[in-house]
CHARMM-style PDB file with segment names, atoms N, HN, CA, C and O in Angstrom:
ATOM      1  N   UNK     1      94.622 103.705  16.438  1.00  0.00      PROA
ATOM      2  CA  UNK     1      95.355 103.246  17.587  1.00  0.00      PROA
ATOM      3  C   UNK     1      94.362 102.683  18.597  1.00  0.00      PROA
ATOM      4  O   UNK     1      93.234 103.084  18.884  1.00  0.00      PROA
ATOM      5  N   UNK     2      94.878 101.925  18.941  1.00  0.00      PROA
ATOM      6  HN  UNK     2      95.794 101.599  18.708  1.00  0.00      PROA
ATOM      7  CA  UNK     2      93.795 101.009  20.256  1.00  0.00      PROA
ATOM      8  C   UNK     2      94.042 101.668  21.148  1.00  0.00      PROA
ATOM      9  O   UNK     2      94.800 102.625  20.989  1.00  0.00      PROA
ATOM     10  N   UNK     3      93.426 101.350  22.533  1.00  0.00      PROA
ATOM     11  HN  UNK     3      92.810 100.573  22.662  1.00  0.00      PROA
ATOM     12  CA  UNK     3      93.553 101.879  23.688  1.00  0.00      PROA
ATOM     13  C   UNK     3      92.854 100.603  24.794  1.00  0.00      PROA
ATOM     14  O   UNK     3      92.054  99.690  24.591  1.00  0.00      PROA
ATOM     15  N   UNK     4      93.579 101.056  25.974  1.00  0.00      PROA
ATOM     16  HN  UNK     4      94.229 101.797  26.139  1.00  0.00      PROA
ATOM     17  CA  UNK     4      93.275 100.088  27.103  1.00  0.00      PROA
ATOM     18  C   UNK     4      92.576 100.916  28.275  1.00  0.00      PROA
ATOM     19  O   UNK     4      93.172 101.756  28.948  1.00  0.00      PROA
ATOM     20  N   UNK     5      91.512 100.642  28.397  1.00  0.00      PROA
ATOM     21  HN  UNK     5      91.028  99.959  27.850  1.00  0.00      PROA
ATOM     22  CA  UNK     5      90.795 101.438  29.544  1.00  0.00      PROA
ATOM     23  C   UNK     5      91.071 100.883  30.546  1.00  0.00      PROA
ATOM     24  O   UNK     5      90.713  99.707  30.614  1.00  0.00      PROA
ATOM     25  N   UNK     6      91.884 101.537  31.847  1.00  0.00      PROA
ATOM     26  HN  UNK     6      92.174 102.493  31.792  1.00  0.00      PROA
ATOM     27  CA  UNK     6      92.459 101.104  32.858  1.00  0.00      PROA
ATOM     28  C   UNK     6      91.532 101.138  33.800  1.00  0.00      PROA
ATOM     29  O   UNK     6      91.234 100.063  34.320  1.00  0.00      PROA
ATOM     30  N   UNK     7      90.744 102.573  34.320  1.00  0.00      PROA
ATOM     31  HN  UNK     7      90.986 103.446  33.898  1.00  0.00      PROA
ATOM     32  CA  UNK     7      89.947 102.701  35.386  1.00  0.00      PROA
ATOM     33  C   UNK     7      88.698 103.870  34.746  1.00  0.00      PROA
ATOM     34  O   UNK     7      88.845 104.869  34.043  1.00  0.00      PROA
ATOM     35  N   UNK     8      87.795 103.409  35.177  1.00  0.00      PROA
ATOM     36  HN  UNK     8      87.675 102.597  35.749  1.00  0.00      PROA
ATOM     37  CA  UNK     8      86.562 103.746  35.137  1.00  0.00      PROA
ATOM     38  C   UNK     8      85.515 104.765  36.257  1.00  0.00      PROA
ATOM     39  O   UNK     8      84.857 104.108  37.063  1.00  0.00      PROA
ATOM     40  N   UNK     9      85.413 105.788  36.295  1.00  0.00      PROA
ATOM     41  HN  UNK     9      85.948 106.322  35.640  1.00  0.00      PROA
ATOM     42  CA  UNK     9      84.746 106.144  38.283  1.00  0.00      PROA
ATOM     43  C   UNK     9      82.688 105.997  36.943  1.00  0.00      PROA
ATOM     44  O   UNK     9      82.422 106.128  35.748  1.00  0.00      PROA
ATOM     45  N   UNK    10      82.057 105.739  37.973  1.00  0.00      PROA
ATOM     46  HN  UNK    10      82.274 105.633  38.943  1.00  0.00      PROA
ATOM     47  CA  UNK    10      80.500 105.709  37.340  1.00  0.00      PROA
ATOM     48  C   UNK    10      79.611 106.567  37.901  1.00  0.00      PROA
ATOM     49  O   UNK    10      79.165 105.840  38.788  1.00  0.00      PROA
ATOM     50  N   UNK    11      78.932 107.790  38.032  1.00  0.00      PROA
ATOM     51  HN  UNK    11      79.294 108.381  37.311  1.00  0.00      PROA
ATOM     52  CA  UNK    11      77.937 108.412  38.519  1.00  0.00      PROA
ATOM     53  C   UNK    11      77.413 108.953  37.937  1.00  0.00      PROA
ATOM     54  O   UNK    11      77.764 109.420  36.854  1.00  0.00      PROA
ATOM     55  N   UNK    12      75.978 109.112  38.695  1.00  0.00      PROA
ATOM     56  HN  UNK    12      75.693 108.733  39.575  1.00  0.00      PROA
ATOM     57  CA  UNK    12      74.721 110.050  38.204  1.00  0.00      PROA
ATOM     58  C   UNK    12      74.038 111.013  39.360  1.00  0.00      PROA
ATOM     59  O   UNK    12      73.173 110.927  40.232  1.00  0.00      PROA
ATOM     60  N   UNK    13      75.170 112.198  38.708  1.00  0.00      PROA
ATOM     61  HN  UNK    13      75.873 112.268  38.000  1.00  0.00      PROA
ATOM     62  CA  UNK    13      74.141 113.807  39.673  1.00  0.00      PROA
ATOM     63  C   UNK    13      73.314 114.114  38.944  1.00  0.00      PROA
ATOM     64  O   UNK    13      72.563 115.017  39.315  1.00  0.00      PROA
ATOM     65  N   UNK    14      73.085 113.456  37.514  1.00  0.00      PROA
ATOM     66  HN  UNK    14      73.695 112.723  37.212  1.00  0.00      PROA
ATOM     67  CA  UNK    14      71.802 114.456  36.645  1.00  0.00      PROA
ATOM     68  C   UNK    14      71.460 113.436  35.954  1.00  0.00      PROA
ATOM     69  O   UNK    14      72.125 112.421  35.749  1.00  0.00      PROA
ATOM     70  N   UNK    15      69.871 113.826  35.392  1.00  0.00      PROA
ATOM     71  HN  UNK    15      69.331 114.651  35.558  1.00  0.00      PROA
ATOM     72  CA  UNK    15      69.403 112.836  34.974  1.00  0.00      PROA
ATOM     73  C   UNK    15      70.147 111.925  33.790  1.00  0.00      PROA
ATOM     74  O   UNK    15      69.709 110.914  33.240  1.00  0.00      PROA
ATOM     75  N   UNK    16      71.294 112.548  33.599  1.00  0.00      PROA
ATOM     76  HN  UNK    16      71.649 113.369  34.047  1.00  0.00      PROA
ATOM     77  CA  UNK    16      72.185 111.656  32.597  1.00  0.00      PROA
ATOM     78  C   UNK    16      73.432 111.395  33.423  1.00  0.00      PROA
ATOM     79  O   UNK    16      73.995 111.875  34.407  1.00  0.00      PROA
ATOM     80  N   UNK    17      73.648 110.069  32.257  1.00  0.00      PROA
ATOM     81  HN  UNK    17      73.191 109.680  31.457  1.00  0.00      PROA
ATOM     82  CA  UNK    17      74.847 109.352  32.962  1.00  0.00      PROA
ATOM     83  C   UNK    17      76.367 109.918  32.707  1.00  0.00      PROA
ATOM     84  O   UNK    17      76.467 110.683  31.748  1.00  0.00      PROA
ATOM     85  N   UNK    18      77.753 109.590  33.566  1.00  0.00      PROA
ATOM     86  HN  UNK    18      77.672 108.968  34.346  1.00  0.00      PROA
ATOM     87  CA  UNK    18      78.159 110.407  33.118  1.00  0.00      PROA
ATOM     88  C   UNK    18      79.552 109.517  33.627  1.00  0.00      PROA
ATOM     89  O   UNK    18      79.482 108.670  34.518  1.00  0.00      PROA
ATOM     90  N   UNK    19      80.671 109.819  32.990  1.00  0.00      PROA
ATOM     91  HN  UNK    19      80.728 110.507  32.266  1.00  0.00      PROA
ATOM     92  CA  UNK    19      81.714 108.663  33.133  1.00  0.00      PROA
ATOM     93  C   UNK    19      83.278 110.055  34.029  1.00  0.00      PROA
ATOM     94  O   UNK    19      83.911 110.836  33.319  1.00  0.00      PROA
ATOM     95  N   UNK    20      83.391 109.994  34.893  1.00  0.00      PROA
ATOM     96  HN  UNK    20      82.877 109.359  35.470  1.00  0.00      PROA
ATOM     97  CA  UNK    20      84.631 110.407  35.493  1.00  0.00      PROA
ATOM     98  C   UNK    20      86.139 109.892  35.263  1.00  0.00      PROA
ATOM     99  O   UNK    20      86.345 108.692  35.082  1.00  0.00      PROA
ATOM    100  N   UNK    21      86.872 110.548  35.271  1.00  0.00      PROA
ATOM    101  HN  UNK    21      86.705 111.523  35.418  1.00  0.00      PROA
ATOM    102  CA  UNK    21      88.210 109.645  35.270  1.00  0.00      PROA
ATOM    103  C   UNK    21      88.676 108.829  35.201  1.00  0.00      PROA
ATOM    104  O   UNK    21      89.105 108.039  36.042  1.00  0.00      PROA
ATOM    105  N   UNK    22      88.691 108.876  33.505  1.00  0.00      PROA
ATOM    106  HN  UNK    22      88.342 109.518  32.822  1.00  0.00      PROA
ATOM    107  CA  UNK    22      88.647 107.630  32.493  1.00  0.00      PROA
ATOM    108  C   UNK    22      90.322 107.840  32.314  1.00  0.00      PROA
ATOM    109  O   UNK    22      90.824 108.948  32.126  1.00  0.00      PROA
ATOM    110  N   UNK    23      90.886 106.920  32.382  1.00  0.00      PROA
ATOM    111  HN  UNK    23      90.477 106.020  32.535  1.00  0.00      PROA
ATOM    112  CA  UNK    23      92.270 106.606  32.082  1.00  0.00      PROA
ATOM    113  C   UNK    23      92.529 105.719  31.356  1.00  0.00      PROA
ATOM    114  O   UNK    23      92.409 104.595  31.842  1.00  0.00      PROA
ATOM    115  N   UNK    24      92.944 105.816  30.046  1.00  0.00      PROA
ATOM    116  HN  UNK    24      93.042 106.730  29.651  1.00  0.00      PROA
ATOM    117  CA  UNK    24      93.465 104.851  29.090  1.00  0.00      PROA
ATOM    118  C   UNK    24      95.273 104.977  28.919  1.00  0.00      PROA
ATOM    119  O   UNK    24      95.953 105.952  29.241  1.00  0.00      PROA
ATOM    120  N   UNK    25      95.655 103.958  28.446  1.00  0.00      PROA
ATOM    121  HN  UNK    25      95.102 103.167  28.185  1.00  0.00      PROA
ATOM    122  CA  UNK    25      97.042 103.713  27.959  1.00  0.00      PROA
ATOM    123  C   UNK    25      96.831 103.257  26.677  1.00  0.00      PROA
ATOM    124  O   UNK    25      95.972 102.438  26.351  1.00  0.00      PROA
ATOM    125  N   UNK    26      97.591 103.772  25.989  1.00  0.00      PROA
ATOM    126  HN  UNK    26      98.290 104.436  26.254  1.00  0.00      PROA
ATOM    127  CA  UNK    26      98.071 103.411  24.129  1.00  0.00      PROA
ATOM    128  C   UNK    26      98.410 102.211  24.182  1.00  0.00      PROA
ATOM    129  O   UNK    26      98.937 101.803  25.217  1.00  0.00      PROA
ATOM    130  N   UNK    27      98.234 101.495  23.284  1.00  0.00      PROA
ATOM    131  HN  UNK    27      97.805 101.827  22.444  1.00  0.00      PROA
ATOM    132  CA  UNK    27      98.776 100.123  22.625  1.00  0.00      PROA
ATOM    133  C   UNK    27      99.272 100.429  21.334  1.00  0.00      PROA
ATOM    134  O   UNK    27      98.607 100.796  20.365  1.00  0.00      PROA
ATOM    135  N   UNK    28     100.436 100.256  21.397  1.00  0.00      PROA
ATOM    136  HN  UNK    28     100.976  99.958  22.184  1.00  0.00      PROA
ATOM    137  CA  UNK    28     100.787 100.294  19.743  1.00  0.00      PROA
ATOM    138  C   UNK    28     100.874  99.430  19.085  1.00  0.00      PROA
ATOM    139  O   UNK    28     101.161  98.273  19.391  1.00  0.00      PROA
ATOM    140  N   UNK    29     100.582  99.969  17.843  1.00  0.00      PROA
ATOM    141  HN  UNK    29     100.348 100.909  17.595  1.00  0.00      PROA
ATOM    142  CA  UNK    29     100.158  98.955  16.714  1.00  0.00      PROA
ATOM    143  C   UNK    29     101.693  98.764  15.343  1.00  0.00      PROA
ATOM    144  O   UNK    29     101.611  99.214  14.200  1.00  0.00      PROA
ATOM    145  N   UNK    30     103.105  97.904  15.982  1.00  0.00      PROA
ATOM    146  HN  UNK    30     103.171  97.539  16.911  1.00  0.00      PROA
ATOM    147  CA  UNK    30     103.494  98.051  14.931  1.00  0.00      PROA
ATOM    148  C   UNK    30     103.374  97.867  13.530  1.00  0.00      PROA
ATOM    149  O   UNK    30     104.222  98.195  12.700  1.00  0.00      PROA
ATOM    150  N   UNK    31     102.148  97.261  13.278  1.00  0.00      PROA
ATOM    151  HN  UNK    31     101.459  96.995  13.952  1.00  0.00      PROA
ATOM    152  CA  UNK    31     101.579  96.554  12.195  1.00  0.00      PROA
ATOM    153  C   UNK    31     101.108  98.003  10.846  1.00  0.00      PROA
ATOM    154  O   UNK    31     101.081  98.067   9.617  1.00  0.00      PROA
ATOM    155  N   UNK    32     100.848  98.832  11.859  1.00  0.00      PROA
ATOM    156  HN  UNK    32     100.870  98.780  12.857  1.00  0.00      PROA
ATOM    157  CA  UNK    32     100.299 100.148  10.931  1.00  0.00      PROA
ATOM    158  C   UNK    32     101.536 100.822  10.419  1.00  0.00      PROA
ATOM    159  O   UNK    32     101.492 101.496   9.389  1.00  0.00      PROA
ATOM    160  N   UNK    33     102.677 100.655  11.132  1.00  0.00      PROA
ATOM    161  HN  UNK    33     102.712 100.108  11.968  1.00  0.00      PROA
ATOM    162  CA  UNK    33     103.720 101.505  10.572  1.00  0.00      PROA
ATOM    163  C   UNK    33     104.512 100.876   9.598  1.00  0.00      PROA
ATOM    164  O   UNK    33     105.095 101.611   8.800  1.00  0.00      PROA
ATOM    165  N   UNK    34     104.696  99.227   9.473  1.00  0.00      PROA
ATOM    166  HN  UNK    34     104.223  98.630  10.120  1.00  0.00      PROA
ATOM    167  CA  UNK    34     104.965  98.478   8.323  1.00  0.00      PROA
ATOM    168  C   UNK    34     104.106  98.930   7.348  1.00  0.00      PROA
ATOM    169  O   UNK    34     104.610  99.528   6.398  1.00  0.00      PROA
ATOM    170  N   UNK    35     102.596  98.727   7.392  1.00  0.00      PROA
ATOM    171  HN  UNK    35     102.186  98.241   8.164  1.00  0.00      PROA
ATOM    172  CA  UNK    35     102.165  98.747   6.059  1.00  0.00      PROA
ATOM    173  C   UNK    35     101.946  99.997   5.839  1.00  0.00      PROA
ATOM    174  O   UNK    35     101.369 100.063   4.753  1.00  0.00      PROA
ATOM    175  N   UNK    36     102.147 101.427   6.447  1.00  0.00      PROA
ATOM    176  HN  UNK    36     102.616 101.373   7.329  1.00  0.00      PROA
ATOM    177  CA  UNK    36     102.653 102.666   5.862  1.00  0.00      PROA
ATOM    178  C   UNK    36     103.800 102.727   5.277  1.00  0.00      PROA
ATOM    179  O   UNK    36     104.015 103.538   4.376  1.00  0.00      PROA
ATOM    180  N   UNK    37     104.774 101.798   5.749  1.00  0.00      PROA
ATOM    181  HN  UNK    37     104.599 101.138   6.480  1.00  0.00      PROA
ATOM    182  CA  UNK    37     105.983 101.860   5.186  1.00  0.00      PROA
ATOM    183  C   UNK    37     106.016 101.149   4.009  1.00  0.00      PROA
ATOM    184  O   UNK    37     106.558 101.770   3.095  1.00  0.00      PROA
ATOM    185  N   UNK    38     105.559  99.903   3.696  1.00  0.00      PROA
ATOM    186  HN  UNK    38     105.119  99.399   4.439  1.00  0.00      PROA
ATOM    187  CA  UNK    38     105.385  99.134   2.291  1.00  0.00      PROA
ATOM    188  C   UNK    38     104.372 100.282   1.556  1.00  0.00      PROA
ATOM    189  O   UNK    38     104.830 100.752   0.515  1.00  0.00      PROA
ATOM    190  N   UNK    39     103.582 100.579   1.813  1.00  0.00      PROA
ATOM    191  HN  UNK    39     103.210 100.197   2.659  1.00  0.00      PROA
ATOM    192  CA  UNK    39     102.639 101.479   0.836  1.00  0.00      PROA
ATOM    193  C   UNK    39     103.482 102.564  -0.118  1.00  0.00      PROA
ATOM    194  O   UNK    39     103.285 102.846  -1.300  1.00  0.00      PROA
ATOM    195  N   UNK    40     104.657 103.156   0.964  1.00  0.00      PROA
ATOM    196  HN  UNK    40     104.817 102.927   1.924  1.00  0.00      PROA
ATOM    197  CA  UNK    40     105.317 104.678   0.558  1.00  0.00      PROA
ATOM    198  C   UNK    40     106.284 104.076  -0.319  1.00  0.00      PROA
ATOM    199  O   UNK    40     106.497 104.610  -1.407  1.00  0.00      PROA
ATOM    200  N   UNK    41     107.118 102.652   0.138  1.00  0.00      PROA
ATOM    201  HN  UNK    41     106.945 102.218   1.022  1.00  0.00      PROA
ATOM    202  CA  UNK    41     108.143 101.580  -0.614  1.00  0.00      PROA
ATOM    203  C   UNK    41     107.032 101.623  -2.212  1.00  0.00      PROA
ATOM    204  O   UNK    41     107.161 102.499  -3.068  1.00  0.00      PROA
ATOM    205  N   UNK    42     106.216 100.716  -2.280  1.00  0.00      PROA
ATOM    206  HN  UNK    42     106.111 100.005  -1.585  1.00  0.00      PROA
ATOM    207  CA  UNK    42     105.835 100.476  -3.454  1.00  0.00      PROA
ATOM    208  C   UNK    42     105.170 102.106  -4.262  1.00  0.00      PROA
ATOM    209  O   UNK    42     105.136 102.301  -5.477  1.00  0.00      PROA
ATOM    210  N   UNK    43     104.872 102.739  -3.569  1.00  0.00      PROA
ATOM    211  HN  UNK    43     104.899 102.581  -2.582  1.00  0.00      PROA
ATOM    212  CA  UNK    43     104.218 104.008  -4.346  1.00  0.00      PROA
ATOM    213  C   UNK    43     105.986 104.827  -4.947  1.00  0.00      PROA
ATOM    214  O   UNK    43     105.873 105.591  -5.905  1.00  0.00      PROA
ATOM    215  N   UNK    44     106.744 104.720  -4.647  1.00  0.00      PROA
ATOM    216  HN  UNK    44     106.835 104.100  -3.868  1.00  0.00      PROA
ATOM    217  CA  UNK    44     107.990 105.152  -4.516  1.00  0.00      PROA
ATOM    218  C   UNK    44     108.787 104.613  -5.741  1.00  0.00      PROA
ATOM    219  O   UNK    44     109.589 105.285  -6.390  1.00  0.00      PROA
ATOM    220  N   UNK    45     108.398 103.057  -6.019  1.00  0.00      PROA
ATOM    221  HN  UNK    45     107.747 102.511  -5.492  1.00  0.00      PROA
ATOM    222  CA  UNK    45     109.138 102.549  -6.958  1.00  0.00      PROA
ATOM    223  C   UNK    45     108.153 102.638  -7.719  1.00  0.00      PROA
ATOM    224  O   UNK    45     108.698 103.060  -8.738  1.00  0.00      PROA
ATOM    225  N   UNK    46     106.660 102.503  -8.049  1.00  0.00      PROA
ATOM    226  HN  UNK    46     106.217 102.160  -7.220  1.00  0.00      PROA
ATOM    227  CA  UNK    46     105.787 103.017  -9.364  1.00  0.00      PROA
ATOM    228  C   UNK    46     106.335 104.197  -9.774  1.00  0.00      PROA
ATOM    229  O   UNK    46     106.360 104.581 -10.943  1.00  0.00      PROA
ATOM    230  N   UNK    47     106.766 104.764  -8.849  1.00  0.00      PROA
ATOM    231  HN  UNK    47     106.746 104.452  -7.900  1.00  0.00      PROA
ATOM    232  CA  UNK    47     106.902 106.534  -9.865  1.00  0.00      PROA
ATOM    233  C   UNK    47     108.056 106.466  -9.980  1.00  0.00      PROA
ATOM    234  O   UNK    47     108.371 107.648 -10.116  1.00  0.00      PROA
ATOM    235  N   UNK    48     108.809 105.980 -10.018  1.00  0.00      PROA
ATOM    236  HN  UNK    48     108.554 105.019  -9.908  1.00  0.00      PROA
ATOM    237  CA  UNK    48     110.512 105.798 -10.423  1.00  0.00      PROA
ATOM    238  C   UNK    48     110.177 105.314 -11.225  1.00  0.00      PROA
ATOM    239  O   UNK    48     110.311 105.998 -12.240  1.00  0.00      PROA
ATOM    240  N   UNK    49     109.640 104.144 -11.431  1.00  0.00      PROA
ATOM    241  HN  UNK    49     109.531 103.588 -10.607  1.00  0.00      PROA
ATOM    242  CA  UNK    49     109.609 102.933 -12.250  1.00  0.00      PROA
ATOM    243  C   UNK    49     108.781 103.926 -13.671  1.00  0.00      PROA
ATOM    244  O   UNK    49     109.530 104.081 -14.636  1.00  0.00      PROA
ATOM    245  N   UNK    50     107.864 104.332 -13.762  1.00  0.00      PROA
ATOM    246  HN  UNK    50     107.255 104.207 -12.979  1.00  0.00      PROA
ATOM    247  CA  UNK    50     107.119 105.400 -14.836  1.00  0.00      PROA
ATOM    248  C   UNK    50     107.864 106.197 -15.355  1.00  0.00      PROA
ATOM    249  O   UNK    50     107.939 106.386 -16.569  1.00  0.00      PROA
ATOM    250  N   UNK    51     108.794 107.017 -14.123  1.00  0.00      PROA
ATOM    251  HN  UNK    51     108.733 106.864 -13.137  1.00  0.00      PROA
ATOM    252  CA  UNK    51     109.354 108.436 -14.543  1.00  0.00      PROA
ATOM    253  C   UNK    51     110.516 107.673 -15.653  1.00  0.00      PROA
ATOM    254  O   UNK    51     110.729 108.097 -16.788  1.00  0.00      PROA
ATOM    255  N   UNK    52     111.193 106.463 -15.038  1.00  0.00      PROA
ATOM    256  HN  UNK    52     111.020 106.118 -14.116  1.00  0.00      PROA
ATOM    257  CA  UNK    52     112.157 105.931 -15.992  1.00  0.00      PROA
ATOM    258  C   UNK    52     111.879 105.443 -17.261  1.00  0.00      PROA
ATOM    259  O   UNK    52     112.670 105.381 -18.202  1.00  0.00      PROA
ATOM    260  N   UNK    53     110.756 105.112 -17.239  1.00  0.00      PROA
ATOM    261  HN  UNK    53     110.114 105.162 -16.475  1.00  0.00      PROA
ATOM    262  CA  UNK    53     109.766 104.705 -18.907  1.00  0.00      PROA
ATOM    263  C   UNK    53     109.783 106.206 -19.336  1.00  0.00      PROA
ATOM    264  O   UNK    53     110.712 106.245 -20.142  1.00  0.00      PROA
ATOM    265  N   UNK    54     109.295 107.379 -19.243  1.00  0.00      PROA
ATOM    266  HN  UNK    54     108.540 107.348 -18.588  1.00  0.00      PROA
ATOM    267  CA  UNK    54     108.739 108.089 -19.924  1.00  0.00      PROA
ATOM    268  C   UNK    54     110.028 108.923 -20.288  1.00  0.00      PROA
ATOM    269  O   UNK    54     109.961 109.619 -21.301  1.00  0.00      PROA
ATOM    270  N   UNK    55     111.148 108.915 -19.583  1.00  0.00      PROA
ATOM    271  HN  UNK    55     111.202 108.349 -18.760  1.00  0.00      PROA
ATOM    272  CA  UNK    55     112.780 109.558 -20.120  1.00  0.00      PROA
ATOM    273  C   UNK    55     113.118 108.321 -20.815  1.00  0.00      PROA
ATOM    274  O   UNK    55     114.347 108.352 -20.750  1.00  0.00      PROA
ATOM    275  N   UNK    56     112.807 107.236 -21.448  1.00  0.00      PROA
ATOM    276  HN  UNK    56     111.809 107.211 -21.501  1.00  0.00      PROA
ATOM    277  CA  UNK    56     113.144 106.028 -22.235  1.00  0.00      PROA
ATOM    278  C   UNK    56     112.366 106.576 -23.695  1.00  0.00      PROA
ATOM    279  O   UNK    56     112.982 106.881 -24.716  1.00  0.00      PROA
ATOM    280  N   UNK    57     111.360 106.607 -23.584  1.00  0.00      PROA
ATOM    281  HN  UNK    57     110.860 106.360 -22.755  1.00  0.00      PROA
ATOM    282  CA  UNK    57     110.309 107.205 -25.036  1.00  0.00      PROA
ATOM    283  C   UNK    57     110.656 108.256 -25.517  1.00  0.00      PROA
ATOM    284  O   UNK    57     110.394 108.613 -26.666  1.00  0.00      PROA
ATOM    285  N   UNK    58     111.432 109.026 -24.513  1.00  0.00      PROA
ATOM    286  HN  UNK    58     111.645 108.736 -23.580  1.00  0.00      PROA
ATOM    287  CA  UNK    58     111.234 110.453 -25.088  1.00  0.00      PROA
ATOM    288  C   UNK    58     112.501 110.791 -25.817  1.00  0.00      PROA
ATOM    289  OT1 UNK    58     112.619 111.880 -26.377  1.00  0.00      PROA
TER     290      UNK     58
END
């Protein structure tokens, strides 16, 4: 999932740097939930599609 960094605060109390109240918002990605959904579609009809061959042979 992406994200949008809205606001940023920047300081240094110690010799390292250090990021404050970082606020992001989600971007959604409908693109990931299609091709989860075609993946489960085609994995769905291979094993139908097999299970129906192998009650055909038998």
């Amino acid at each position: 999932m992406l994200t949008q960094v809205t606001s940023v605060t920047w300081g240094q109390l110690s010799p390292f740097h250090q990021f404050d109240n970082v606020t992001v918002s989600a971007v959604p990605e409908p693109t990931s939930l299609a091709f989860l959904g075609v993946g489960l579609g085609v994995a769905g009809v291979r094993r139908a599609r097999r299970k129906h061959l192998q009650d055909a042979v038998v």
